[in-house]
N, CA, C and O of each residue as an XYZ file, in Angstrom:
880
protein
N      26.031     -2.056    -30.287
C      25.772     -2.005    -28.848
C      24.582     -2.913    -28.526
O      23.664     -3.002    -29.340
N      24.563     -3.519    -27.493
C      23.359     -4.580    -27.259
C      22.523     -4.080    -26.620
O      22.863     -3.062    -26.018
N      21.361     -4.466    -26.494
C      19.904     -3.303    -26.439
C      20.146     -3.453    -24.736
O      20.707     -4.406    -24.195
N      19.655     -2.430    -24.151
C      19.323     -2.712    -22.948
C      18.646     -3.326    -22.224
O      17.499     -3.350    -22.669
N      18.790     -4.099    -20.895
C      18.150     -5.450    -20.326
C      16.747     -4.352    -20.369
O      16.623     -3.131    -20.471
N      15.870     -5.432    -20.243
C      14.326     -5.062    -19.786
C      14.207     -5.349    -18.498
O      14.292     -6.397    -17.859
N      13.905     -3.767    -18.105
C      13.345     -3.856    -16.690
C      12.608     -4.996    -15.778
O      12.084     -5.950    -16.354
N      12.581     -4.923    -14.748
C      12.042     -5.849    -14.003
C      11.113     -5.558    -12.734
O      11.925     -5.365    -11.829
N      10.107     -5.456    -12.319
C       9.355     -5.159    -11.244
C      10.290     -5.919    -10.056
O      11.069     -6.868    -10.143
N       9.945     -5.232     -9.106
C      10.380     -5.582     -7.346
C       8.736     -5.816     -7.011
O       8.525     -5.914     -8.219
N       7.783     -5.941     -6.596
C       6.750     -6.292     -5.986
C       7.343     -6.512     -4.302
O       8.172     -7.364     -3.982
N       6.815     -5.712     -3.539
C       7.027     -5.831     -2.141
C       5.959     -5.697     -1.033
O       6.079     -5.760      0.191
N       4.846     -5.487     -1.843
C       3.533     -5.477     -0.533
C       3.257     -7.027     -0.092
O       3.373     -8.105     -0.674
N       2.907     -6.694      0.993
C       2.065     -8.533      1.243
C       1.596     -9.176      0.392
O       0.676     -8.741     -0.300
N       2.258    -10.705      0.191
C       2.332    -11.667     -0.784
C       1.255    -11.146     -1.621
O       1.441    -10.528     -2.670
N       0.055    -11.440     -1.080
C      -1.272    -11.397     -2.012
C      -1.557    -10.588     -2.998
O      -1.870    -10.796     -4.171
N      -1.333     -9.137     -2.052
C      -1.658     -8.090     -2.591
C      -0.294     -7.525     -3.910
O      -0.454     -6.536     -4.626
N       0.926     -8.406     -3.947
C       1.665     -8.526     -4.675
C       1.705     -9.199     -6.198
O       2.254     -8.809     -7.228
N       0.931    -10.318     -5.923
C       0.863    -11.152     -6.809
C      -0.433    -10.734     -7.182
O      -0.690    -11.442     -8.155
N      -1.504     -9.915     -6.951
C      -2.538     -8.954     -7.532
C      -1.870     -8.314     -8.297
O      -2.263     -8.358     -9.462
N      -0.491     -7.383     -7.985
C       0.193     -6.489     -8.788
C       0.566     -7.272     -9.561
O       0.973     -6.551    -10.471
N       0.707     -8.171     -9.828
C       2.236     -8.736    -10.799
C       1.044     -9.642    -11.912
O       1.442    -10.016    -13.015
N      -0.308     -9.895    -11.489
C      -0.985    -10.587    -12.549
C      -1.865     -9.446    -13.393
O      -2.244     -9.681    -14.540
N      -2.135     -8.259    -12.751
C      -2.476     -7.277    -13.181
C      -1.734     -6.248    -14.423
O      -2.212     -5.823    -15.475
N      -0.807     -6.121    -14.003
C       0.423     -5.565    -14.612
C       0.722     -6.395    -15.977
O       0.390     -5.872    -17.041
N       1.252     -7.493    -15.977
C       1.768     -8.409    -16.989
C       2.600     -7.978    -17.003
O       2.461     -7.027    -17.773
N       4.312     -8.002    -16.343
C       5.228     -7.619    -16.811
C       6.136     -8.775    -15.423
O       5.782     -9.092    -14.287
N       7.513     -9.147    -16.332
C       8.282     -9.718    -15.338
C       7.972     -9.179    -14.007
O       7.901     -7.978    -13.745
N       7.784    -10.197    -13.142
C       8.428     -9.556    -11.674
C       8.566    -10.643    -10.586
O       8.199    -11.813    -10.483
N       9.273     -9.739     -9.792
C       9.810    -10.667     -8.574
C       9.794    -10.209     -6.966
O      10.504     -9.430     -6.330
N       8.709    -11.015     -6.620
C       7.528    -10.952     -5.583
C       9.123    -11.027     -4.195
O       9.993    -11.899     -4.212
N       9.045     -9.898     -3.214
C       9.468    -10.033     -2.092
C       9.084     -9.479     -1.161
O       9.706     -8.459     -0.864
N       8.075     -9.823     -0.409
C       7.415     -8.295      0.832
C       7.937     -8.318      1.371
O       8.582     -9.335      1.625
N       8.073     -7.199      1.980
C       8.686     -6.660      3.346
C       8.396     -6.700      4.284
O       9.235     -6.784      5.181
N       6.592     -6.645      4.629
C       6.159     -6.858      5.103
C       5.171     -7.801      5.022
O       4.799     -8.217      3.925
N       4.565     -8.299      6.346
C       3.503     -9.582      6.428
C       2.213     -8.848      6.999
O       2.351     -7.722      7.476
N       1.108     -9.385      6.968
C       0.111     -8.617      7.521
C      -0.266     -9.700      8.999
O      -0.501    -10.869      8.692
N      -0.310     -9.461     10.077
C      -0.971    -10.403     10.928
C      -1.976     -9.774     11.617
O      -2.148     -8.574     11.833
N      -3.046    -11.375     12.148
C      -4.230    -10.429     12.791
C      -3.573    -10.501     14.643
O      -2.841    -11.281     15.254
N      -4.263     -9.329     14.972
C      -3.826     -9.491     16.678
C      -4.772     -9.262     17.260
O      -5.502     -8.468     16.667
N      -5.323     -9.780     18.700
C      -6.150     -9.723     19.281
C      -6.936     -8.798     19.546
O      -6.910     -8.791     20.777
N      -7.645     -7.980     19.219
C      -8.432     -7.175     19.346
C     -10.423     -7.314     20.128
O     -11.114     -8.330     20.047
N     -10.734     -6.356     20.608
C     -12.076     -6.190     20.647
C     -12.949     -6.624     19.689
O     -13.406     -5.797     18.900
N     -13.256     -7.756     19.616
C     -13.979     -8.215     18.227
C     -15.644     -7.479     17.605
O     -16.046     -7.114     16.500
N     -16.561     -7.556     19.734
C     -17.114     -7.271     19.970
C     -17.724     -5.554     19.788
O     -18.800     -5.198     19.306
N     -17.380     -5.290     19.965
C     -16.672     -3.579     20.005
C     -16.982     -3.133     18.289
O     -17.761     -2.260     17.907
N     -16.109     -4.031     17.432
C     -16.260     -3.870     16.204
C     -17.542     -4.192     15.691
O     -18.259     -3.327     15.187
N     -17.872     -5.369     15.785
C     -19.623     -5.940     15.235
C     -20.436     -5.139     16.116
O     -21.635     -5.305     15.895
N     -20.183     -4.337     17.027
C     -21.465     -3.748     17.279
C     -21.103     -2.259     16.748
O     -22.201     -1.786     16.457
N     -20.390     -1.561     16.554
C     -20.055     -0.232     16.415
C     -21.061      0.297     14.967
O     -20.983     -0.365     13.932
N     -21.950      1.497     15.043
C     -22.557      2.165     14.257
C     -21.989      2.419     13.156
O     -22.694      1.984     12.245
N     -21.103      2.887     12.794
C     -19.722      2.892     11.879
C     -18.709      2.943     11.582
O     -18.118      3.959     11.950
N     -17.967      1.983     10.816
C     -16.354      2.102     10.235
C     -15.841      3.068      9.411
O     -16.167      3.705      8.410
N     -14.676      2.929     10.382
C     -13.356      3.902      9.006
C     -12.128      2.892      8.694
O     -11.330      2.430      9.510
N     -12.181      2.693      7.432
C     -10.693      1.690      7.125
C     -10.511      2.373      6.343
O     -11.388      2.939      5.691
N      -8.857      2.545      6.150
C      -7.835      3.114      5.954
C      -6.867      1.868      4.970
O      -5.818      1.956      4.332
N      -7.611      0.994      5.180
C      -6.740     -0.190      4.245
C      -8.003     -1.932      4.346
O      -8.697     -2.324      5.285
N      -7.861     -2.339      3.391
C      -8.642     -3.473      3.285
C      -8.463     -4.707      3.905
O      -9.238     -5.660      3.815
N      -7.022     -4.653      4.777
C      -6.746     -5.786      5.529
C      -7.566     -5.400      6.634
O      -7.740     -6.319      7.433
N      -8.120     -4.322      6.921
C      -8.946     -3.898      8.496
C     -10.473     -4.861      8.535
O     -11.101     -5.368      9.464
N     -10.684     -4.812      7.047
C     -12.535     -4.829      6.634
C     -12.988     -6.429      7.526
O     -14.032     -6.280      8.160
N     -12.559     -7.433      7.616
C     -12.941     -8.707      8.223
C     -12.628     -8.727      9.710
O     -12.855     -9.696     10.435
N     -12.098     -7.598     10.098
C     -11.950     -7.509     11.354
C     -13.321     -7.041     12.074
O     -13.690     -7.425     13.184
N     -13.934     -6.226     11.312
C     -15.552     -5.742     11.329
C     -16.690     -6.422     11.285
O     -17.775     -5.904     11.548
N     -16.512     -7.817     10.898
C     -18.184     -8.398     10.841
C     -18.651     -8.271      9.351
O     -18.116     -7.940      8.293
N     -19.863     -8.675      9.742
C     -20.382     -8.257      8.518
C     -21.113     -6.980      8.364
O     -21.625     -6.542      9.394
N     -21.231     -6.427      7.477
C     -21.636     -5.063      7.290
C     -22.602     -4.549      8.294
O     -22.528     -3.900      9.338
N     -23.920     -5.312      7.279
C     -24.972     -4.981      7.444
C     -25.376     -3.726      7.658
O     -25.642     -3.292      8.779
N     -25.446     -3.081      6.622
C     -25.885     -2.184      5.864
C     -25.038     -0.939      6.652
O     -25.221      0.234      6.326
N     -24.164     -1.298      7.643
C     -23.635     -0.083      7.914
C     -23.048      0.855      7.347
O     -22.511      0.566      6.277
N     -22.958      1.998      7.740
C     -21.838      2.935      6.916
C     -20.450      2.965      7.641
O     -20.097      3.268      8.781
N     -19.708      2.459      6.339
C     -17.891      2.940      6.428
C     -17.228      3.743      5.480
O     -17.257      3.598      4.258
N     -16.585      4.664      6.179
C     -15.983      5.677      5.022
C     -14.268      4.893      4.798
O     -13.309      5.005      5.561
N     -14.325      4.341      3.873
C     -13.111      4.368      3.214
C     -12.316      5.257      2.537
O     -12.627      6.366      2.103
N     -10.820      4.440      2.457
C      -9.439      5.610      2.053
C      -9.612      5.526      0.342
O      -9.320      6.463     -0.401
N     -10.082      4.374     -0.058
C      -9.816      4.800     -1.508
C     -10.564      3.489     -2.146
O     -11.075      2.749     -1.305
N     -10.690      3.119     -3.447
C     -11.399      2.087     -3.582
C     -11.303      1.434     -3.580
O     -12.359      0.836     -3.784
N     -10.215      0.613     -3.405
C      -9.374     -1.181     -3.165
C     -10.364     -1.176     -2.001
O     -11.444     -1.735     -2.194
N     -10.116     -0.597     -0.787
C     -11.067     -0.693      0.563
C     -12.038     -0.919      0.237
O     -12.487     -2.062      0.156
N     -12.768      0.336     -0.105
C     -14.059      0.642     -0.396
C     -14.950     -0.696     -1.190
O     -16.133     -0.986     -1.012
N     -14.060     -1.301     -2.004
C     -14.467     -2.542     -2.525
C     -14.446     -4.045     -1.828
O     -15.186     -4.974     -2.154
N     -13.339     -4.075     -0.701
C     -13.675     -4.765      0.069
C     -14.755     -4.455      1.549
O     -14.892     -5.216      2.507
N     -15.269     -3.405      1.386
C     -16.084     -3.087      2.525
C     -17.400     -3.425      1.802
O     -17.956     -4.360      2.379
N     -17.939     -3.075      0.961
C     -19.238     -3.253     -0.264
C     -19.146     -4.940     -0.055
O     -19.885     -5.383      0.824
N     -18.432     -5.765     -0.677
C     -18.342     -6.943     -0.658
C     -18.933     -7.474      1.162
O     -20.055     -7.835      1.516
N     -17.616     -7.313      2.007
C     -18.773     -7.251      3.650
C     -20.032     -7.163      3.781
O     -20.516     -7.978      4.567
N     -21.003     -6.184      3.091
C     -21.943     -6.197      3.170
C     -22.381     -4.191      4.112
O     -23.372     -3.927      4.793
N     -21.124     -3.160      3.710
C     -21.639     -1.857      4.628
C     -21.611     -1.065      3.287
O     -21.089     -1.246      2.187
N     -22.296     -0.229      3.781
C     -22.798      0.846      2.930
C     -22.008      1.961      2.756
O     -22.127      2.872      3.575
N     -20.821      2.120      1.381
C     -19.704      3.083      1.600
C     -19.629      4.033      0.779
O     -19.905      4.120     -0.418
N     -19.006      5.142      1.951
C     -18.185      6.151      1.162
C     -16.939      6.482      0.883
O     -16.123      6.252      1.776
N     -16.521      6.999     -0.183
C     -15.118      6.607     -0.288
C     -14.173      7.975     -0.501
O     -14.622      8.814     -1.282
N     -12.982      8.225      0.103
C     -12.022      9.395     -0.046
C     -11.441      9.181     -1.177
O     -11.847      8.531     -2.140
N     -10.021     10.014     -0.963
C      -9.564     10.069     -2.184
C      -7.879      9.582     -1.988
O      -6.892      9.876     -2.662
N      -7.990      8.931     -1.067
C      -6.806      7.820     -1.121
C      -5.471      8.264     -0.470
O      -4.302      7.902     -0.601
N      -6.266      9.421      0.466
C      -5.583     10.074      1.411
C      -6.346     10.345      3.114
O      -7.413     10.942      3.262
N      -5.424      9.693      4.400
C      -6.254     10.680      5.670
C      -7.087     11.684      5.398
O      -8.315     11.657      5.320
N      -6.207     12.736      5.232
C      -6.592     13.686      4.689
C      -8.275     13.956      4.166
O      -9.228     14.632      4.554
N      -8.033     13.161      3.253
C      -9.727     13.289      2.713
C     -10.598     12.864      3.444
O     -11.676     13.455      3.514
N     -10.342     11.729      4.170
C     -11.979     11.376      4.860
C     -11.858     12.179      5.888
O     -12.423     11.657      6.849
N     -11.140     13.762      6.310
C     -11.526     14.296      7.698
C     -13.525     14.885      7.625
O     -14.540     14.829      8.320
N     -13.065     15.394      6.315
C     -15.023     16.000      6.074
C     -16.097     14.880      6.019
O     -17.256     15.051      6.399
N     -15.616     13.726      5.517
C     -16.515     12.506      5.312
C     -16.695     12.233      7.454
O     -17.682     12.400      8.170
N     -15.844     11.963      7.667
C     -16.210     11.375      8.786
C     -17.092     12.262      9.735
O     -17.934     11.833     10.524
N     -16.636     14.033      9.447
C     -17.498     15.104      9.812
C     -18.920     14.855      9.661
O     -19.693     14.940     10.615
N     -19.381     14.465      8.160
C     -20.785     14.990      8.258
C     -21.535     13.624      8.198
O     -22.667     13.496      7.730
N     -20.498     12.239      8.921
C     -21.468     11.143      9.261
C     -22.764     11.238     10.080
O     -22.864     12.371     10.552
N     -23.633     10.562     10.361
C     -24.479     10.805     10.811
C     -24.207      9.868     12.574
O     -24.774     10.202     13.615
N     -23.375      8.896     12.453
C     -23.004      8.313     13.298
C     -21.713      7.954     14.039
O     -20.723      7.779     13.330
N     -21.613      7.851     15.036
C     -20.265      7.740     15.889
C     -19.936      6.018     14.880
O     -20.390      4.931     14.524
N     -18.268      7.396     14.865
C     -17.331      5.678     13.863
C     -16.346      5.235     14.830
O     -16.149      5.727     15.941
N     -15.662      4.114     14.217
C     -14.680      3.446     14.865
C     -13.751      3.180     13.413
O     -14.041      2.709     12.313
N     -12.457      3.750     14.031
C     -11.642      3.437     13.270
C     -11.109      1.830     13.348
O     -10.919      1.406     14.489
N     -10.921      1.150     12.521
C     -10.182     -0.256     12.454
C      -8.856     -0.353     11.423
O      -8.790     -0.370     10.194
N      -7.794     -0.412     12.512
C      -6.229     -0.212     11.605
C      -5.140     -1.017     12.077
O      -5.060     -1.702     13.096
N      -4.387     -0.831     11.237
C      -2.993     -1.457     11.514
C      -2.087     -1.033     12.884
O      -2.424     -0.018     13.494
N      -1.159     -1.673     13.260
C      -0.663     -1.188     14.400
C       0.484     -0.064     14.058
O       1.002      0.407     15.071
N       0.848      0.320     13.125
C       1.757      1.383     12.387
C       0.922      2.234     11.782
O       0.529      1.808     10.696
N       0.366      3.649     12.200
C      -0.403      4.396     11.271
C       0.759      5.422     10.665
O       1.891      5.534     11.136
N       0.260      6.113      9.574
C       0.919      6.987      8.928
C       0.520      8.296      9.590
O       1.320      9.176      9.911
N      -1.051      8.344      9.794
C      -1.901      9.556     10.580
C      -3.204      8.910     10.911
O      -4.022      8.230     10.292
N      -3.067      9.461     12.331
C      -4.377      9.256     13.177
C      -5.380     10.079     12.634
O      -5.115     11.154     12.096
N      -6.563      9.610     12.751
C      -7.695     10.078     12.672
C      -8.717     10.594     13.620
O      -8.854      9.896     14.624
N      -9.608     11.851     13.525
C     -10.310     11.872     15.183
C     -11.415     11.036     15.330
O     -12.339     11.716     14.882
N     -11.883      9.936     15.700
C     -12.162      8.800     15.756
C     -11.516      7.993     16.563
O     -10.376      7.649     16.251
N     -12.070      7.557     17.686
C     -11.426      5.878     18.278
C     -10.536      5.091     17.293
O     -10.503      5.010     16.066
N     -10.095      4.749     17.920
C      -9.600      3.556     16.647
C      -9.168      1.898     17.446
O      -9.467      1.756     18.632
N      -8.878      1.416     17.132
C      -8.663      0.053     17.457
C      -7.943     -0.937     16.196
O      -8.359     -1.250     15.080
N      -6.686     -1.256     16.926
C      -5.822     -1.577     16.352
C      -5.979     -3.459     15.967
O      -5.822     -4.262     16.887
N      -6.289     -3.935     14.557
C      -6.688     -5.278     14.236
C      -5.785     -6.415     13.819
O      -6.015     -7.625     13.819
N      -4.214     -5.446     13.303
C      -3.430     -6.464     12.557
C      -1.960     -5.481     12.801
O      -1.890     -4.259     12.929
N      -0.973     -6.398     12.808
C       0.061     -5.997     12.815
C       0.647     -5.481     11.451
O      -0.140     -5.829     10.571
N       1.565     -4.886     10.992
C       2.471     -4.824      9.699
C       4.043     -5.313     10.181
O       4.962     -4.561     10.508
N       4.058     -6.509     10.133
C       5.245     -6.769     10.590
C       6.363     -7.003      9.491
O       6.165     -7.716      8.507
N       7.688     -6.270      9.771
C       8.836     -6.265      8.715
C       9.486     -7.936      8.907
O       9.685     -8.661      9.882
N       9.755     -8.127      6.847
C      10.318     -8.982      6.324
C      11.712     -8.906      5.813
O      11.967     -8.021      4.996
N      12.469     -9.570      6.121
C      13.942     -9.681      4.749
C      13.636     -9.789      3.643
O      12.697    -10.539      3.377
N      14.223     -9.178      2.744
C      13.841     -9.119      0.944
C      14.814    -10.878      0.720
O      15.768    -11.383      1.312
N      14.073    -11.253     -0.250
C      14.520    -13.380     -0.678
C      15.943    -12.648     -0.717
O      16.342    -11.484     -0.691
N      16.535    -14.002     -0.796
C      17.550    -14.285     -1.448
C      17.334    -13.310     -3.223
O      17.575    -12.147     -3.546
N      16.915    -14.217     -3.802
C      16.637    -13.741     -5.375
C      16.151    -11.745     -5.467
O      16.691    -11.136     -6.391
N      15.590    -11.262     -4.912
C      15.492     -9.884     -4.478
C      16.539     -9.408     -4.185
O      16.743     -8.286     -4.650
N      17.607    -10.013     -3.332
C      18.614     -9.143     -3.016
C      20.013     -9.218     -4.115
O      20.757     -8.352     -4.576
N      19.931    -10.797     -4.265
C      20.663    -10.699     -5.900
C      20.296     -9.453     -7.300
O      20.942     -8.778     -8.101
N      19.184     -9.647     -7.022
C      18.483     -8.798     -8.135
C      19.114     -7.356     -7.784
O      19.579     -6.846     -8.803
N      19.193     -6.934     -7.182
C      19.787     -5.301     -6.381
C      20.817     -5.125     -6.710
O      21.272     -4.107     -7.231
N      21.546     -6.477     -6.354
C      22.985     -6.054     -6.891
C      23.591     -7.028     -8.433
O      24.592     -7.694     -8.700
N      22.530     -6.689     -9.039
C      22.437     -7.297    -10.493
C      22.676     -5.511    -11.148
O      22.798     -4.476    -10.493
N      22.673     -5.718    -12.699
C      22.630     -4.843    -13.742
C      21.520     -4.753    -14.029
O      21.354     -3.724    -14.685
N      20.519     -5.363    -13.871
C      19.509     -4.978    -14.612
C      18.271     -4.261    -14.203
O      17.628     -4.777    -13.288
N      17.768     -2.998    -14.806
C      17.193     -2.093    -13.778
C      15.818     -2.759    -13.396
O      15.027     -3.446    -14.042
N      15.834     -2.346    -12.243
C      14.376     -2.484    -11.419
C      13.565     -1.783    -10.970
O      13.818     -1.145     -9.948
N      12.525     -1.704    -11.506
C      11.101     -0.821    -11.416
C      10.536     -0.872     -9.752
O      10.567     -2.083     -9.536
N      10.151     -0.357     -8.756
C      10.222     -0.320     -7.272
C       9.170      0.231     -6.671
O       9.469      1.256     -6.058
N       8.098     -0.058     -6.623
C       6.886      1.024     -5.882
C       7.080      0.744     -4.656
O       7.788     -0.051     -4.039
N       6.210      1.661     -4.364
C       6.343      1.970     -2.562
C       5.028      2.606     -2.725
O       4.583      3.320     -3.624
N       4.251      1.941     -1.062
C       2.850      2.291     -1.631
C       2.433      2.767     -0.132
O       1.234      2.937      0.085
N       3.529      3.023      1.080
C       3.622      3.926      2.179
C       4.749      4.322      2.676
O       5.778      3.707      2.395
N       4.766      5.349      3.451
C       6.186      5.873      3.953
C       6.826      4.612      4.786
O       8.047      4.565      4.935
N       6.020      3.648      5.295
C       7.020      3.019      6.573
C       7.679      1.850      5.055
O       8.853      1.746      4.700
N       6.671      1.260      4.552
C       7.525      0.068      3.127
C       8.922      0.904      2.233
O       9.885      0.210      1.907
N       8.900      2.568      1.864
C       9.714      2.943      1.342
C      10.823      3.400      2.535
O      11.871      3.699      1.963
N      10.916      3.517      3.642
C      11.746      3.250      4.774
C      12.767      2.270      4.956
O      13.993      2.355      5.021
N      11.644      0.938      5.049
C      12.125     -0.455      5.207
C      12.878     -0.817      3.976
O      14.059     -1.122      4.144
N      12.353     -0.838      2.649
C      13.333     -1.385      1.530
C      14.313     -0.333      0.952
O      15.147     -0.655      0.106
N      14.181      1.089      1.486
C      15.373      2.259      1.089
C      16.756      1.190      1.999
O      17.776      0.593      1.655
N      16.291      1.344      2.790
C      17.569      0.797      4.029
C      17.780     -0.629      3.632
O      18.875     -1.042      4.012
N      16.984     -1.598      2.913
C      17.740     -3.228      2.319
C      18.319     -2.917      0.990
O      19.068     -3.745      0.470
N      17.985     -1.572      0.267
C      18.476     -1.228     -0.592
C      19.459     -0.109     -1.206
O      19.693      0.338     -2.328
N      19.946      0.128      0.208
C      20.925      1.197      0.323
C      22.618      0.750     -0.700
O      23.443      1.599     -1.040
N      22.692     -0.278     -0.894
C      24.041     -0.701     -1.522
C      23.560     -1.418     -3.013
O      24.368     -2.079     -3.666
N      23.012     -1.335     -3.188
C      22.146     -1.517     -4.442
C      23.156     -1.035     -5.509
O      23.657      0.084     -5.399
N      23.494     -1.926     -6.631
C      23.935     -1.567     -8.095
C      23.015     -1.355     -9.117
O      22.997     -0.416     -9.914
N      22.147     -2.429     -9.022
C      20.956     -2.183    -10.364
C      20.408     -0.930    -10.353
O      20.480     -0.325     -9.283
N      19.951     -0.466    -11.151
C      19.722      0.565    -11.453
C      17.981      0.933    -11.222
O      17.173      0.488    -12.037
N      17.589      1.649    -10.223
C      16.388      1.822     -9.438
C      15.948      2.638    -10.047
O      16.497      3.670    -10.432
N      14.495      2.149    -10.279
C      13.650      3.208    -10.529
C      12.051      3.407     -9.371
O      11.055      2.685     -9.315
N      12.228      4.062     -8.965
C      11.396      4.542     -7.489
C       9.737      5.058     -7.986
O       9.579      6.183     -8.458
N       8.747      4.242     -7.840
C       7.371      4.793     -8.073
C       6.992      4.551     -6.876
O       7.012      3.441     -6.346
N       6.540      5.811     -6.264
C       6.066      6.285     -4.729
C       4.547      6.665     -4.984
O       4.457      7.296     -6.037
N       3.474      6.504     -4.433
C       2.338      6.672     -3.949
C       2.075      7.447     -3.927
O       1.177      7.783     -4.700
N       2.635      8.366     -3.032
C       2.411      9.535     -2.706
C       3.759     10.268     -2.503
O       4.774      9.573     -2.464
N       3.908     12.304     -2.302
C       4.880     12.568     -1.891
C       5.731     12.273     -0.411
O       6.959     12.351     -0.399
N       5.055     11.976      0.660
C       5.538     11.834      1.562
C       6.119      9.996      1.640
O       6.742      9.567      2.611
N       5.766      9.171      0.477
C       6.106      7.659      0.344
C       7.529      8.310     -0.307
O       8.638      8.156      0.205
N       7.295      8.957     -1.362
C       9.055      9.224     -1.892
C      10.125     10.094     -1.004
O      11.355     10.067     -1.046
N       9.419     10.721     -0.349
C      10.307     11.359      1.133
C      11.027     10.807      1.696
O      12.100     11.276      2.077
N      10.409      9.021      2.015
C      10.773      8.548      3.185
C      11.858      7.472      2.502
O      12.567      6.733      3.185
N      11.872      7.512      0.895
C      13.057      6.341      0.680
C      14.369      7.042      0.381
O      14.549      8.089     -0.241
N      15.144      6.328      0.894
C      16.966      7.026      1.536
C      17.373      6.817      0.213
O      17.499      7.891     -0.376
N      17.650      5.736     -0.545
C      18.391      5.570     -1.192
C      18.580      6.329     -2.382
O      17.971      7.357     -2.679
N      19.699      5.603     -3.216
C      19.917      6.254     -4.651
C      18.815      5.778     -5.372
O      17.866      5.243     -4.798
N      18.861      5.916     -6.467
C      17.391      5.885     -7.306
C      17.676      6.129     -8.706
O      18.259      7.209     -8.613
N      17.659      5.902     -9.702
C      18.519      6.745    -11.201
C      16.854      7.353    -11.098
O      16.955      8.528    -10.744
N      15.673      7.058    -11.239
C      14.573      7.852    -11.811
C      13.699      8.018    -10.650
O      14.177      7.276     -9.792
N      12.664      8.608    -10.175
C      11.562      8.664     -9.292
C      10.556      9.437     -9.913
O      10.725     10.438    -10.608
N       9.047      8.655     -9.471
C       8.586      9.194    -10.239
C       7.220      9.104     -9.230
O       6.907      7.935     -9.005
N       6.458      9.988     -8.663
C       4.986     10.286     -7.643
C       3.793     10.015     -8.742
O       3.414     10.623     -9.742
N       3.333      8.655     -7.990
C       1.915      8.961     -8.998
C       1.278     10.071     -9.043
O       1.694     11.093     -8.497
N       0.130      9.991     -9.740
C      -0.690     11.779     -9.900
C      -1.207     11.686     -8.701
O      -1.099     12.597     -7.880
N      -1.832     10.566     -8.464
C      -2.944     10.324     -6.937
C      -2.623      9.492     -6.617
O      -2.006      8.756     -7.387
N      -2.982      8.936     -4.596
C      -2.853      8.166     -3.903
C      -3.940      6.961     -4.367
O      -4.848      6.601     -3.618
N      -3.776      6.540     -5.355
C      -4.649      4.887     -5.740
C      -3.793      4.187     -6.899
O      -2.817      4.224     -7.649
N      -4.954      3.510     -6.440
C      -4.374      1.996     -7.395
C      -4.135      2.225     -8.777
O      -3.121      1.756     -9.295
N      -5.119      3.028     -9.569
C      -4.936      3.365    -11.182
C      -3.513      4.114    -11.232
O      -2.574      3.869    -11.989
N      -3.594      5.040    -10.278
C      -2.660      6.036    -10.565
C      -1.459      5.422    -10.483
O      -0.718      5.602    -11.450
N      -1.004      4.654     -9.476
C       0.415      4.017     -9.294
C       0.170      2.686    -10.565
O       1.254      2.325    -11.025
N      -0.807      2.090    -11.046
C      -0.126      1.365    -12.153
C       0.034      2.171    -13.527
O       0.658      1.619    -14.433
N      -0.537      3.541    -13.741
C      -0.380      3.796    -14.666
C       1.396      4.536    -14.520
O       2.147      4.758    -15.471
N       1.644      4.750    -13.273
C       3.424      5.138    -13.006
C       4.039      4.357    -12.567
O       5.050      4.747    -11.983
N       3.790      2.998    -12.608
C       4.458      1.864    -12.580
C       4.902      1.503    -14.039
O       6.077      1.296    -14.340
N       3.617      1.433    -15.113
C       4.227      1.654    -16.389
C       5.134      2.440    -16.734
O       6.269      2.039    -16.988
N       4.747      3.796    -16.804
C       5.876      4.934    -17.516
C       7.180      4.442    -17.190
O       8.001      4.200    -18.075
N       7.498      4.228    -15.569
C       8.724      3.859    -15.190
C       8.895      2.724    -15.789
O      10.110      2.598    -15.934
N       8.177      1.541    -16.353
C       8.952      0.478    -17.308
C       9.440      0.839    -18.780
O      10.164      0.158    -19.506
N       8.879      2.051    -19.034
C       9.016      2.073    -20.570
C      10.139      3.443    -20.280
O      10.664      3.866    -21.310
N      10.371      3.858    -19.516
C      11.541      5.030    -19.118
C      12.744      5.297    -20.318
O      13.356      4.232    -20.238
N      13.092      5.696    -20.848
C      14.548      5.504    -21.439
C      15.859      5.763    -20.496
O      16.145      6.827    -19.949
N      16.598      4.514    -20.438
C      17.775      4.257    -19.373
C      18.848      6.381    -19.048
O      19.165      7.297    -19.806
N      18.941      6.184    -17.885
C      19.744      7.511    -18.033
C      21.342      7.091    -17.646
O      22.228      7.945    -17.673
């Protein structure tokens, strides 16, 4: 019997933050986002003067200025590391809404949220919307790949991305293997799936260390 093909990563976040995954990782893959990140007109003003930030994702952080020494409570540490770099003084959740509700509680100063125009959950905080998440077609070569044999490894790293590629991947032959973020990211993808698998936690370690397992899986 001939060994089974070796898996293959799907990579689908915005280019960049894709090809972060795919040089990080070391393992075949094949880069298709779904989505694009764009900036949209916003209160610029509003932001460079505001006492403190809340980002929820690291595409928000340059929408802010430069720090200067402010405090922003970030979602998890990808952010949190691009907010430090800015130049603000951070604290960081645990890679859920959820967590920064007490952080933002016992700030000492009125925040401003800075986010995408698609939230998952509002926060009580202003907010002001900096960049779009606008949906992509999966390549050519992505959608071949789907309806190839050879299985493909698949994260999803929010409910609206496991939405968007459940539904380009609803007729799918290759054989899917689903690493979701979180439980409510694996909720939201429709499709078939042979394996799924919820990181332990909403971050970056956690989904590459269940991005692995799912490469080394034994076929079912």
């Amino acid at each position: 019997m001939p060994p089974a093909p070796r898996p293959l990563l799907l990579l689908t976040r915005p280019r960049p933050d894709s090809e972060r995954d795919a040089a990080r990782l070391g393992h075949d893959a094949l880069i298709s986002p779904v989505l694009r990140i764009v900036p949209v007109d916003h209160d610029g003003a509003l932001l460079a003067q505001a006492l403190g930030l809340v980002f929820t994702s690291a595409h928000a952080v340059p929408s802010a200025g430069p720090g200067r020494g402010r405090p922003a409570i970030c979602v998890g540490e990808r952010t949190a590391q691009a907010a430090r770099d800015a130049g603000f003084a951070v604290t960081v959740g645990q890679g859920t809404a959820d967590s920064l509700a007490p952080l933002i509680a016992a700030c000492a100063v009125p925040l401003v949220h800075a986010h995408g125009r698609h939230l998952a959950q509002r926060l009580p905080v202003p907010g002001v919307v900096v960049y779009d998440q606008q949906p992509l077609a999966l390549t050519p070569l992505a959608r071949a790949a789907l309806m190839g044999a050879r299985p493909l490894v698949v994260p999803v790293w929010s409910p609206r991305s496991a939405r968007l590629l459940s539904a380009m991947a609803a007729g799918a032959r290759a054989p899917l293997r689903l690493v979701a973020i979180s439980a409510a990211a694996d909720a939201a993808w429709a499709a078939p799936a042979a394996l799924r698998i919820v990181a332990e936690t909403p971050s970056g370690p956690a989904m590459d260390a269940a991005i692995r397992r799912a490469l080394i899986a034994e076929p079912r």
